[in-house]
Each structure stands twice: as C-alpha cells, then as structure tokens.
Phi, psi and omega in degrees: 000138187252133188270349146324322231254131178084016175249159212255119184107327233257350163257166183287115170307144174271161159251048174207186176208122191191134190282321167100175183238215263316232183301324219238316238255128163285009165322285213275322180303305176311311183286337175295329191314300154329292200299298170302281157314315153278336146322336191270307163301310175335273195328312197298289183333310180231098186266302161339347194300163182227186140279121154338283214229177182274142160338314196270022160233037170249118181293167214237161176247146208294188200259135197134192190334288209243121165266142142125186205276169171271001186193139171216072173329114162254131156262159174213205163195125160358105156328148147298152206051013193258157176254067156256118155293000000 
C-alpha cells in the first residue's frame, strides 16, 4: 500500500503543464468548450467578419496530434467605439 497515493502534491513534478488527452482527462473536452465559446462571441462581436483570401489557398499544418490551418487571415469592422484597431 502506498500512502501517497490521492494526495494532492505527492508526485514528481513534470515538465510541462497539460491537461493530457484520453477517456478520464478534460483536455479536450474543455478546449472544444473553450473554442466553442469564444467563437460564438467572436461572431456576435464582428458579425461582418470574412476570410482575407479563399480557403483553399490556406496552408494546412502537417497531419497529427494538432490540425487545421497555420493562419487563417480575417478582415471585420470595428464595432463603433470600440478600441479595436
């Protein structure tokens, strides 16, 4: 029996700090959550936003863990009053 064991401090620091991935872990869920929500403002906030240039001439980030582009150029306009440049 180890007695350590469920105590909150009691492992050896790592050198990272990441929520992890699979079945038990709320990384991913939390970051879709995350994601989800601020998009969902973004949009309300700028509703005018576009894409810069078309999709299909967006570099891609290579295939693995983490997908999806490496820029994604947008244009909007400035709510009034806002101190967005």
């Amino acid at each position: 029996m180890r007695p350590d064991r469920g105590r909150v401090g009691s492992r050896r620091p790592a050198r990272h700090v990441s929520l992890g991935h699979g079945i038990h872990s709320i990384g991913a869920p939390l970051a879709r959550l995350e994601a989800s929500i601020a998009l969902r403002v973004l949009l309300t906030r700028l509703p005018e936003m576009a894409w810069a240039r078309p999709t299909e001439g967006v570099t891609r980030l290579p295939a693995g863990i983490t997908r999806g582009p490496v820029r994604l150029p947008a244009t909007f306009t400035p709510e009034k009053g806002s101190d967005v440049a």
